[in-house]
C-alpha positions in Angstrom: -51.5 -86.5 -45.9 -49.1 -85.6 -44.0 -49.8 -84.7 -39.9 -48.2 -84.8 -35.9 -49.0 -88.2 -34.8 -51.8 -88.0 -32.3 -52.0 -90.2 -28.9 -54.7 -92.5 -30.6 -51.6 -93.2 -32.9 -49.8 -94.6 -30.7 -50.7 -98.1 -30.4 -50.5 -98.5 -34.6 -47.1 -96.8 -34.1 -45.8 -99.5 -31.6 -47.0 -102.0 -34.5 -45.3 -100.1 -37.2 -42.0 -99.9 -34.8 -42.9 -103.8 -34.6 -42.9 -104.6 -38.5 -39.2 -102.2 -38.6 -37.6 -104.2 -36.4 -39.0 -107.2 -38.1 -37.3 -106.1 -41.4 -34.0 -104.5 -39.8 -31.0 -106.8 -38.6 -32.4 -105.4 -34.5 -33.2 -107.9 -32.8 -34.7 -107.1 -29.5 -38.1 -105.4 -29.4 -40.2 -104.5 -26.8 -43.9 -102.7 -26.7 -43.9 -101.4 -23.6 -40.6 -99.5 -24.4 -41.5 -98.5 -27.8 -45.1 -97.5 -26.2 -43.8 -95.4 -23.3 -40.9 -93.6 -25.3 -43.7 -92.7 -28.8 -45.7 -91.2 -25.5 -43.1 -89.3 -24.2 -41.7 -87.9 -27.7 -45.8 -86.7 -28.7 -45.4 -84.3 -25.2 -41.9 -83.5 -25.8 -41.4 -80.2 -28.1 -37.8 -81.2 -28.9 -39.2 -84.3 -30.3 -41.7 -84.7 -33.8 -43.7 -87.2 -34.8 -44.9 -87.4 -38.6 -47.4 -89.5 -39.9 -48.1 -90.3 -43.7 -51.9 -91.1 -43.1 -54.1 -92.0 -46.1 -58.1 -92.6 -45.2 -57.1 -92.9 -41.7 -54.7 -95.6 -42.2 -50.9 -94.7 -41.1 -48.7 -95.9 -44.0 -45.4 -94.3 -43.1 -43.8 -92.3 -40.2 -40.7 -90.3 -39.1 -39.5 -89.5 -35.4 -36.8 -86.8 -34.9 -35.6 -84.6 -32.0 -33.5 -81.0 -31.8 -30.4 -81.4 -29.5 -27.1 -79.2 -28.9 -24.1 -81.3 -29.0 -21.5 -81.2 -26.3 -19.3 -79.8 -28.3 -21.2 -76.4 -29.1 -24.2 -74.7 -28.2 -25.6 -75.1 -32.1 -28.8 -76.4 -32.5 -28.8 -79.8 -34.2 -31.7 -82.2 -35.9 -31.4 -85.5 -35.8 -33.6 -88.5 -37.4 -34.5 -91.1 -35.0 -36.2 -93.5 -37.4 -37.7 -93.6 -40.8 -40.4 -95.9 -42.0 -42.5 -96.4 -44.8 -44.6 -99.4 -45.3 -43.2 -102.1 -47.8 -45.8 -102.1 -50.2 -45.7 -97.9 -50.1 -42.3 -97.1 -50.8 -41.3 -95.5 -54.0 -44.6 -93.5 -53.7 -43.1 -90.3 -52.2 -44.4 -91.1 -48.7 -40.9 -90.8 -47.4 -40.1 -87.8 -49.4 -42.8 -86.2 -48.0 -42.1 -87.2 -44.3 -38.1 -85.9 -44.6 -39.4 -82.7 -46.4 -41.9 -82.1 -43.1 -39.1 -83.0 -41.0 -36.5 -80.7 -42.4 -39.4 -77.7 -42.5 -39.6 -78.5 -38.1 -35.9 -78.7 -38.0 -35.7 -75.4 -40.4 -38.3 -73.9 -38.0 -36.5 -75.0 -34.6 -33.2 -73.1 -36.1 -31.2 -76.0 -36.7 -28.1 -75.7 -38.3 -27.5 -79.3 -39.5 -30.0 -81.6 -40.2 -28.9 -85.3 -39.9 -30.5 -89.0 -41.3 -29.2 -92.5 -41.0 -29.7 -96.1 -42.4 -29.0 -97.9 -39.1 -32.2 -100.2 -39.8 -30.1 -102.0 -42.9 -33.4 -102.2 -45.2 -32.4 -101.3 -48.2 -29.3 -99.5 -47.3 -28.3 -98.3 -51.2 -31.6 -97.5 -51.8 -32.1 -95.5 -49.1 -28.8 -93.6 -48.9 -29.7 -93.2 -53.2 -32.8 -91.7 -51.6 -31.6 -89.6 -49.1 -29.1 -88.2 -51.4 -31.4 -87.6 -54.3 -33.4 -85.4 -51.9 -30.3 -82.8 -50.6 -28.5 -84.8 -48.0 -24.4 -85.9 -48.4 -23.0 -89.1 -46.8 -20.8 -87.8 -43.9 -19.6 -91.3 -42.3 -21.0 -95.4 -41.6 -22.5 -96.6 -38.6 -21.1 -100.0 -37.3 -22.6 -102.4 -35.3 -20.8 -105.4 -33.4 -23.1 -108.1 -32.3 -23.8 -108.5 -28.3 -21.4 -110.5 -26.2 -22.7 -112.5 -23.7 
């Protein structure tokens, strides 16, 4: 089932933000961050939280904002991260999640609707996915490792 995450979802979304990070090539994590910014986005109406919730347990969720550019006064959506537990991909979960999140985008009048791979799991996969579900590769991200 798919639903807005609540407050009480908050702390098993910090652990699911945890396990990401644990899987992506990020490397600094931090709870009270991830905490105060998953608060934030549940009170912000430019932001959405899904969750994939099956008898009460959160298996999967998505996190998205609405934003105009600088460059026009167009409403844009953008995905802010995508996850779907390990043993629960390739079950529709994350279908389900983008399709929810392009209906809030839809209903915010968006005119584009964006979604990355900037996490690295699975990046054919996932671009496979995202393109077997209506989206088109526009570009690559590229990272460069921190200088110190």
């Amino acid at each position: 089932m798919i639903r807005d995450a609540l407050i009480s979802d908050v702390p098993i979304l910090v652990g699911l933000v945890r396990k990401l990070h644990e899987e992506s090539y990020i490397s600094r994590f931090c709870d009270d961050k991830t905490e105060s910014s998953i608060n934030s986005y549940i009170e912000d109406e430019d932001f959405i939280i899904l969750v994939n919730a099956s008898d009460n347990v959160i298996n999967g969720f998505i996190i998205a904002c609405v934003a105009k550019p600088f460059y026009n006064n167009c409403i844009q959506a953008h995905e802010i991260i995508l996850y779907v537990k390990p043993e629960f991909r390739r079950m529709s979960i994350g279908a389900l999640l983008v399709n929810e999140y392009v209906s809030w985008a839809k209903s915010r009048s968006a005119y584009e609707i964006f979604i990355d791979t900037r996490t690295a799991i699975e990046t054919r996969k996932t671009e496979q996915f995202y393109e077997n579900i209506g989206f088109s590769r526009i570009g690559s991200y590229y990272h460069k490792e921190e200088i110190e």
